[in-house]
MIDOSE-1310 file (N, C-alpha, C; in nm, 2 decimals, decimal comma, always signed):
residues 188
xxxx	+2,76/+0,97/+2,23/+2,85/+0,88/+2,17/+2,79/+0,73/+2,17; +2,77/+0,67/+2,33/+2,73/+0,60/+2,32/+2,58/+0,56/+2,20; +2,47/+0,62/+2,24/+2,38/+0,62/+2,13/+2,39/+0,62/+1,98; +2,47/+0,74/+1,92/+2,57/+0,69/+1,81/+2,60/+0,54/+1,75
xxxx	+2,66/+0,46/+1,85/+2,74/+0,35/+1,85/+2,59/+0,22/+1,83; +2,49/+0,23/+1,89/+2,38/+0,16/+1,91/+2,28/+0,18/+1,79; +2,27/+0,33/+1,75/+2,18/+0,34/+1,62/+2,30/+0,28/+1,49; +2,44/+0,31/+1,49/+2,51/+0,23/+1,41/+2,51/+0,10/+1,39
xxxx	+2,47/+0,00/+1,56/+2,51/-0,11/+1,53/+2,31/-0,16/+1,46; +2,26/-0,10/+1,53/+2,12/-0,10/+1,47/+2,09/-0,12/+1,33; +2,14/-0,02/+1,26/+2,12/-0,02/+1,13/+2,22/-0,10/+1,04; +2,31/-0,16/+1,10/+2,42/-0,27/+1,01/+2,32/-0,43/+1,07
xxxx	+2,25/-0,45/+1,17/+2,13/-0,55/+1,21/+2,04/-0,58/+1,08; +1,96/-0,39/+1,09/+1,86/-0,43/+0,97/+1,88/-0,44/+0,82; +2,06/-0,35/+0,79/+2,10/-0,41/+0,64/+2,09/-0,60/+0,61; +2,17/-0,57/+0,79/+2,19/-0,76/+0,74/+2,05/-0,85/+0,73
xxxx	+1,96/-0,79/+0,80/+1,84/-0,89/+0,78/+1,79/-0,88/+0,67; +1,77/-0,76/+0,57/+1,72/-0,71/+0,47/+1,81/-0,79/+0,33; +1,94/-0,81/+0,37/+1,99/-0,84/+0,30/+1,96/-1,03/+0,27; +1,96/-1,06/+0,45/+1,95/-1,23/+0,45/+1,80/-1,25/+0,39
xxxx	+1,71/-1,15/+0,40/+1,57/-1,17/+0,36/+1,59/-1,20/+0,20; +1,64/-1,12/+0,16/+1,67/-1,08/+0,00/+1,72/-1,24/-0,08; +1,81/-1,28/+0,02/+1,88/-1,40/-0,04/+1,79/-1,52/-0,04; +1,70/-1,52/+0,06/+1,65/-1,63/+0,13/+1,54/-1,62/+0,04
xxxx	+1,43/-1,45/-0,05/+1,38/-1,48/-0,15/+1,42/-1,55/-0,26; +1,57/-1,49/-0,30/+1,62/-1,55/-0,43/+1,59/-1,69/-0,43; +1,65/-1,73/-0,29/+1,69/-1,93/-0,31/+1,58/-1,95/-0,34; +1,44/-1,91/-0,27/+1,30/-1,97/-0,26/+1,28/-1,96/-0,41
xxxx	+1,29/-1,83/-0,48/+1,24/-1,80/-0,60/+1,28/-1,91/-0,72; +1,47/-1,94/-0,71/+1,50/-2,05/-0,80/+1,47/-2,17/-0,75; +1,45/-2,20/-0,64/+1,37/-2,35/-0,57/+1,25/-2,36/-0,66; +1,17/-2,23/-0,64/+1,02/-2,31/-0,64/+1,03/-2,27/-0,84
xxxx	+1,12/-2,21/-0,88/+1,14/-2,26/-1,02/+1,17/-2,36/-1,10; +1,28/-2,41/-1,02/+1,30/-2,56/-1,07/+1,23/-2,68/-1,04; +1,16/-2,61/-0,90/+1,01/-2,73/-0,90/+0,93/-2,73/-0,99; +0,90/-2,60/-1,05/+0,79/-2,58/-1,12/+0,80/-2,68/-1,26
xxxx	+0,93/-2,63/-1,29/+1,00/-2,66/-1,46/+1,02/-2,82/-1,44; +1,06/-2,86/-1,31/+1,06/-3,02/-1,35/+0,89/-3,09/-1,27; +0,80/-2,97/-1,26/+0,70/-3,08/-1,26/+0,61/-3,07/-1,36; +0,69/-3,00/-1,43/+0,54/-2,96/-1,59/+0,55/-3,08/-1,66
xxxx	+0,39/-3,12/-1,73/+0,35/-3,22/-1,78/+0,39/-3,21/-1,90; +0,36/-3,35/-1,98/+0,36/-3,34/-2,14/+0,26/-3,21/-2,19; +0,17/-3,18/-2,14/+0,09/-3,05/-2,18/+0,12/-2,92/-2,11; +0,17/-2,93/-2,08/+0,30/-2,82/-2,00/+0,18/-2,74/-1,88
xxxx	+0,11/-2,82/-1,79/+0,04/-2,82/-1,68/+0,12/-2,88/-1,55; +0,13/-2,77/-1,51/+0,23/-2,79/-1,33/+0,12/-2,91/-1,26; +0,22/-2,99/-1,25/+0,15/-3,09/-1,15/+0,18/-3,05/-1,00; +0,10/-3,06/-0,90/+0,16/-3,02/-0,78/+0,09/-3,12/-0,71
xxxx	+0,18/-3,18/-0,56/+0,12/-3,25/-0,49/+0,03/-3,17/-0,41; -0,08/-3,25/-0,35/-0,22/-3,18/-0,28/-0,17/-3,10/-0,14; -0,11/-3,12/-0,10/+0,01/-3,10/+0,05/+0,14/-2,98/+0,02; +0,18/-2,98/-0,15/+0,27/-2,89/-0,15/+0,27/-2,74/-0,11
xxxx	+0,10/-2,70/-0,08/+0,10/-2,53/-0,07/+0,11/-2,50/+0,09; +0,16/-2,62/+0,18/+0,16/-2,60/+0,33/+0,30/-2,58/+0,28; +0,41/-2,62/+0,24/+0,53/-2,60/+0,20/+0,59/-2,49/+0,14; +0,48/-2,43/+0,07/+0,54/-2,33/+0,00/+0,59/-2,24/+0,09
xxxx	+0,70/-2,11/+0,07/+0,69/-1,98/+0,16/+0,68/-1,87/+0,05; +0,59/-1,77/+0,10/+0,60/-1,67/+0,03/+0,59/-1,58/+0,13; +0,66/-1,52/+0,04/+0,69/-1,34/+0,17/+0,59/-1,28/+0,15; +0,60/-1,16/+0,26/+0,49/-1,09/+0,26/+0,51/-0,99/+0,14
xxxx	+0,67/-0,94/+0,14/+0,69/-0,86/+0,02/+0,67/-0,86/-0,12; +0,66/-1,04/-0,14/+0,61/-1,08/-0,27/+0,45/-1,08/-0,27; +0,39/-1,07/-0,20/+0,26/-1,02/-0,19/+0,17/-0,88/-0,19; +0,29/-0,82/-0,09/+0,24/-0,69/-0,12/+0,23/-0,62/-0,25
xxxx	+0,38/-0,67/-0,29/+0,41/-0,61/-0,43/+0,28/-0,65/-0,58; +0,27/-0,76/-0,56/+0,15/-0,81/-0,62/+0,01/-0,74/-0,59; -0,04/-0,73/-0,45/-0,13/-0,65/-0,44/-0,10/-0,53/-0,48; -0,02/-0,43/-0,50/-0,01/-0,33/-0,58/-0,02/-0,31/-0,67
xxxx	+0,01/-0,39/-0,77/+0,04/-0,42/-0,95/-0,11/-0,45/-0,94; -0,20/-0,52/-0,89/-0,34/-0,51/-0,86/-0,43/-0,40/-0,87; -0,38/-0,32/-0,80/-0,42/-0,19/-0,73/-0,43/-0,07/-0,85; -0,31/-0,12/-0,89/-0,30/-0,04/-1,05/-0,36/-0,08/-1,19
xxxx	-0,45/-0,17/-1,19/-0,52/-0,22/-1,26/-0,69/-0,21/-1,23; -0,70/-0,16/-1,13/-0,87/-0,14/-1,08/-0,90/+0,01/-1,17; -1,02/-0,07/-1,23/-1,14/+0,04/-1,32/-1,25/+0,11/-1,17; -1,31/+0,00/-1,09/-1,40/+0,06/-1,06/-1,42/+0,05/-0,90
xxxx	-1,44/-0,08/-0,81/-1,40/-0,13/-0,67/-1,34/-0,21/-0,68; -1,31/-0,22/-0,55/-1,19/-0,29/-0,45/-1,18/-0,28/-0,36; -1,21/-0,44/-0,29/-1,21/-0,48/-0,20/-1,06/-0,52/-0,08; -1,01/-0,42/-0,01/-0,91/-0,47/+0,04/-0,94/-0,50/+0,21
xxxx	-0,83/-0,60/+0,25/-0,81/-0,63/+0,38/-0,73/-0,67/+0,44; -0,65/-0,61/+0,51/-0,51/-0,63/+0,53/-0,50/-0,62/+0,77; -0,45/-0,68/+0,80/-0,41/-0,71/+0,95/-0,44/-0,56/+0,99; -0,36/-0,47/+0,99/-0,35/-0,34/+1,04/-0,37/-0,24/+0,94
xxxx	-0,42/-0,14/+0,96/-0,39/+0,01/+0,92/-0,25/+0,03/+0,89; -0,17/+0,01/+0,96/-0,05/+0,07/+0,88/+0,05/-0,03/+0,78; -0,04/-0,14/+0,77/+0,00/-0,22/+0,65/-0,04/-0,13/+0,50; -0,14/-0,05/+0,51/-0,20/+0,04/+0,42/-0,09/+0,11/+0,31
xxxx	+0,02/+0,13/+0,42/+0,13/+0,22/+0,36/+0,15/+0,13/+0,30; +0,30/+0,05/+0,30/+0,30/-0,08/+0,21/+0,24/-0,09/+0,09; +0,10/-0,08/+0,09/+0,01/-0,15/-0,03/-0,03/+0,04/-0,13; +0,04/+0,16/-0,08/+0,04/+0,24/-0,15/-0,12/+0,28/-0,17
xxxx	-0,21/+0,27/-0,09/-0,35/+0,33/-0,14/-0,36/+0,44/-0,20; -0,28/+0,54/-0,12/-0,29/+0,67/-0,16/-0,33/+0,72/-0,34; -0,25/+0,58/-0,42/-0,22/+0,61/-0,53/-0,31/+0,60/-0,60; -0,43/+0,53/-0,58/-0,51/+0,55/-0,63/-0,55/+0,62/-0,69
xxxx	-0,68/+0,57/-0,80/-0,76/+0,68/-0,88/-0,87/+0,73/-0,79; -0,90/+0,85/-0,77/-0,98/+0,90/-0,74/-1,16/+0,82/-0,81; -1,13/+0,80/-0,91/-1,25/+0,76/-0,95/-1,28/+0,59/-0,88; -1,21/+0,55/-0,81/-1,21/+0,40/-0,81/-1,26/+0,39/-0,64
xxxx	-1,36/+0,32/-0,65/-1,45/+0,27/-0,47/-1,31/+0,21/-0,40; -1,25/+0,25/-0,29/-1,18/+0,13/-0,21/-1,23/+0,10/-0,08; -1,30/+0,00/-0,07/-1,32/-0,04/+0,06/-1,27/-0,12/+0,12; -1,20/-0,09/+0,28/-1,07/-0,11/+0,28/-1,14/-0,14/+0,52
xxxx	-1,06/-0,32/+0,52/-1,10/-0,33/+0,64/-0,99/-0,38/+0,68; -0,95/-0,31/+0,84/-0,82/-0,35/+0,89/-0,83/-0,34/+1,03; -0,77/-0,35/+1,12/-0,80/-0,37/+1,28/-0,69/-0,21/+1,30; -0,81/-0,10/+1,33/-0,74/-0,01/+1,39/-0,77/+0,00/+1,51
xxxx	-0,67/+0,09/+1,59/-0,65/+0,08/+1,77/-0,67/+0,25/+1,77; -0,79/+0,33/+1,79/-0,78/+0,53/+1,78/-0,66/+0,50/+1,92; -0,61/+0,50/+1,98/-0,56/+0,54/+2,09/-0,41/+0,47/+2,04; -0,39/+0,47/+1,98/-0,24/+0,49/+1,90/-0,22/+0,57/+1,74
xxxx	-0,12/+0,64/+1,84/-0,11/+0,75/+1,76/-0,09/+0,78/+1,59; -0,01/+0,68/+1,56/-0,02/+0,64/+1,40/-0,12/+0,60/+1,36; -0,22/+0,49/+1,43/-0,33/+0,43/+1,37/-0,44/+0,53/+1,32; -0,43/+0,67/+1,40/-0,53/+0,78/+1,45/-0,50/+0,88/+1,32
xxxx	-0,37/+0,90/+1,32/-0,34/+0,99/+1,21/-0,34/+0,90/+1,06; -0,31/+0,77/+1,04/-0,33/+0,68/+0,89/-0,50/+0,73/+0,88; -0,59/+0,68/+0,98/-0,70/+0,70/+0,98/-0,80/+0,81/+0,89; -0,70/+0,95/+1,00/-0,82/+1,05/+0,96/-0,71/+1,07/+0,80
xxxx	-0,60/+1,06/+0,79/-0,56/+1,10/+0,59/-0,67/+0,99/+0,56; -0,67/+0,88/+0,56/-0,74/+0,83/+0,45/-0,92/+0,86/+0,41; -0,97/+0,92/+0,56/-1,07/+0,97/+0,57/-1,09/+1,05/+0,49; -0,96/+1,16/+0,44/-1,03/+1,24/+0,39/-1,02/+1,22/+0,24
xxxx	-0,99/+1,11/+0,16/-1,02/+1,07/+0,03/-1,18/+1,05/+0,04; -1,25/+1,08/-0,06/-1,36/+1,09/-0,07/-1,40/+0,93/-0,13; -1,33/+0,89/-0,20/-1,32/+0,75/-0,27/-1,29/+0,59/-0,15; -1,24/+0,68/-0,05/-1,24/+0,56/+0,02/-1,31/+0,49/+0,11
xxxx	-1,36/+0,39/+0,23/-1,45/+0,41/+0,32/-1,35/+0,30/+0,38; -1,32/+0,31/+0,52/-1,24/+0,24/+0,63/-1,36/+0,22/+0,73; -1,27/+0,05/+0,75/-1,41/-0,03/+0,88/-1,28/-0,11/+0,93; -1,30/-0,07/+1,08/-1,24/-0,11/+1,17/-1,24/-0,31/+1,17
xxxx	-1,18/-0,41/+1,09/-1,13/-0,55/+1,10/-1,08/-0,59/+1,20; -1,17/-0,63/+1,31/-1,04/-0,68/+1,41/-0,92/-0,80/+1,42; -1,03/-0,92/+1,34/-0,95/-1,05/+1,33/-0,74/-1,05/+1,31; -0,76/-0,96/+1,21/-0,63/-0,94/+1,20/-0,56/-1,08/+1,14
xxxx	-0,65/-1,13/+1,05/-0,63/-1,29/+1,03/-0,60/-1,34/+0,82; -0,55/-1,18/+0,73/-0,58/-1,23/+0,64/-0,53/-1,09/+0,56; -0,50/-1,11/+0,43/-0,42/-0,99/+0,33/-0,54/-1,05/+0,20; -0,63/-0,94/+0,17/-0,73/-0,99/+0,07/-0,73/-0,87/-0,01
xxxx	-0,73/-0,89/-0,16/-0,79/-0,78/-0,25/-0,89/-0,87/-0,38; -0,99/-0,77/-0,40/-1,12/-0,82/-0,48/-1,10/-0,69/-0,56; -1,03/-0,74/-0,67/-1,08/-0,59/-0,82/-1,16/-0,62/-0,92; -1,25/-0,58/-0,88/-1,34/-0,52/-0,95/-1,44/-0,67/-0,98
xxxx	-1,47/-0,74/-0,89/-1,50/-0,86/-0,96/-1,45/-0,97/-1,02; -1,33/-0,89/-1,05/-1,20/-0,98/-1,16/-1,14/-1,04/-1,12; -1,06/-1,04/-1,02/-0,92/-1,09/-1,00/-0,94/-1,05/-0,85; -0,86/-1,15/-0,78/-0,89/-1,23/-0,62/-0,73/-1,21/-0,58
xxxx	-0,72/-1,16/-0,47/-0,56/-1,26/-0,45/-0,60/-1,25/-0,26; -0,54/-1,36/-0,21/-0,58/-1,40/-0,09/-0,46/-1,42/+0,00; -0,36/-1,42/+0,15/-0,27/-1,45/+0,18/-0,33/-1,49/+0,34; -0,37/-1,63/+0,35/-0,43/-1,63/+0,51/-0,33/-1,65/+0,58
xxxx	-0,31/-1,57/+0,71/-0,17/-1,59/+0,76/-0,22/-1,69/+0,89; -0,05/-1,79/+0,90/-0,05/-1,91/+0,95/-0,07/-1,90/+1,12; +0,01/-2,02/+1,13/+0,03/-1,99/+1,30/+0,13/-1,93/+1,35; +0,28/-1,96/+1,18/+0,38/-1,94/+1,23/+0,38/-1,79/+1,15
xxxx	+0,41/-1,63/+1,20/+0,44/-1,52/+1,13/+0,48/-1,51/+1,01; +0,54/-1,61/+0,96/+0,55/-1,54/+0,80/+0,50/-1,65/+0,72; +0,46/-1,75/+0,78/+0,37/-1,87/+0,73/+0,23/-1,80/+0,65; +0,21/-1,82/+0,54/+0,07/-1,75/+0,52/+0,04/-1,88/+0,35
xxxx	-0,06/-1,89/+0,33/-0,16/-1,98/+0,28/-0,17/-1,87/+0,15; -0,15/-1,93/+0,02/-0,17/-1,78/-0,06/-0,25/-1,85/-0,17; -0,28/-1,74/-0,27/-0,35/-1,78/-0,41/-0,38/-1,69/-0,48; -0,39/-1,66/-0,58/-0,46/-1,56/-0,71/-0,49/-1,64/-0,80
xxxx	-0,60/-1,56/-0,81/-0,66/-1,63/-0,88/-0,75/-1,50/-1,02; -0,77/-1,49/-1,15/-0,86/-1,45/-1,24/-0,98/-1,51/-1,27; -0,97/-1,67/-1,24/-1,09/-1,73/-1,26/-1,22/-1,68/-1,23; -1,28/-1,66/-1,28/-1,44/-1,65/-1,26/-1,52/-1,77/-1,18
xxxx	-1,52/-1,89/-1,18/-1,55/-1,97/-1,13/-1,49/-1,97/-0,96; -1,36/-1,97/-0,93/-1,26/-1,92/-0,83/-1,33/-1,78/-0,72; -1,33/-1,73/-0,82/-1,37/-1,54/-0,74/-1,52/-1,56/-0,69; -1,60/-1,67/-0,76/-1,76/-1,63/-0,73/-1,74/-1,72/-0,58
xxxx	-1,68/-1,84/-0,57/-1,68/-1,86/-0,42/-1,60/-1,78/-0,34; -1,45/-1,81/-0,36/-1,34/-1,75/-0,29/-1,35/-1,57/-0,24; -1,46/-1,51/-0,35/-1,48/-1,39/-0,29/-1,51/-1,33/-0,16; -1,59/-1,42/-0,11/-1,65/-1,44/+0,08/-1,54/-1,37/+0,13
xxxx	-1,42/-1,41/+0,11/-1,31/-1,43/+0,23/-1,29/-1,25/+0,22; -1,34/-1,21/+0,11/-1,32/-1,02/+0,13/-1,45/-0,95/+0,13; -1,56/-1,05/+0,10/-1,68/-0,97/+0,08/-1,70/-1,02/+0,26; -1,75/-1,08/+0,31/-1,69/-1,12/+0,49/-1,67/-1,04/+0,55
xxxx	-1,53/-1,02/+0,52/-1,43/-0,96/+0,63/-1,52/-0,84/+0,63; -1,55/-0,74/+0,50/-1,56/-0,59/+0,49/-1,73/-0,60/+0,55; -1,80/-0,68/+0,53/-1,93/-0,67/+0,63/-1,91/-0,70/+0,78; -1,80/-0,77/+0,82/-1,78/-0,81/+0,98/-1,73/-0,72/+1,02
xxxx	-1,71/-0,57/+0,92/-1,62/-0,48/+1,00/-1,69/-0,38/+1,01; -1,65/-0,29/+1,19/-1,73/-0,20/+1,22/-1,70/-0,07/+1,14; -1,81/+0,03/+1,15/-1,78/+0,15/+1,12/-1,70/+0,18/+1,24; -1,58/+0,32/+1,21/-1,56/+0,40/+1,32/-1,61/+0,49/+1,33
């Protein structure tokens, strides 16, 4: 009974967080709307001050989601790198095309038990290759050459430094931060 009463009050906890998270995107989403719409120029170019992207907040879920809508648009590789292995789930790898390279670096721990089992499923896609990232310092995808999106996380947990970018000029530097990570990371 008692336990009952605990997983009850538990799950009316994570409605309410899920719910205050939810709201707390909306405000941010119409905030950083009406910033956007009242800082566009006569040539309708967003002015932004050089300081505003320490300001911004973007969630992790608006990112993940974006890295997926990514993911779904890869012809050939992709470069992913994300804190943990079981951020993996989240970003839906599985769904992939078989035909498409994912190389994919994350800080796994074999001696926990989920890290062990994400591990050997993804092992057995033939398309994929997994390298143990320790830093645990950064949410990167590189498709296909094309298109970048980057999320360096801050000091504070949901603080994270973000960007996408398609530019070609953009991706030939900014690429490092996933071509890097996947050479600094060990085989298992």
């Amino acid at each position: 009974m008692e336990n009952e009463n605990i997983e009850h009050i538990e799950k009316a906890i994570d409605n309410f967080l899920d719910e205050l998270q939810t709201k707390m995107d909306d405000f941010i989403y119409n905030f950083s709307n009406l910033y956007k719409k009242n800082a566009l120029n006569e040539s309708n170019v967003l002015e932004l001050d050089i300081d505003t992207f320490s300001r911004l907040k973007i969630t992790k879920t608006k990112f993940v989601k974006k890295i997926r809508e990514i993911l779904k648009r890869a012809q050939h590789k992709v470069v992913v790198i994300t804190p943990t292995i079981t951020d993996l789930e989240d970003l839906e790898v599985y769904n992939v095309r078989s035909s498409i390279n994912l190389n994919i670096g994350c800080f796994i721990k074999i001696e926990i038990d989920k890290h062990l089992e994400l591990l050997e499923e993804l092992e057995s896609f033939r398309n994929i290759q997994i390298r143990n990232y320790e830093d645990q310092d950064r949410w990167v995808i590189l498709r296909d050459g094309e298109e970048l999106l980057c999320a360096v996380i801050g000091i504070e947990p949901a603080n994270y430094l973000f960007f996408h970018t398609e530019d070609p000029n953009h991706i030939k530097i900014f690429s490092s931060l996933a071509t890097n990570a996947w050479l600094r990371s060990r085989k298992i």
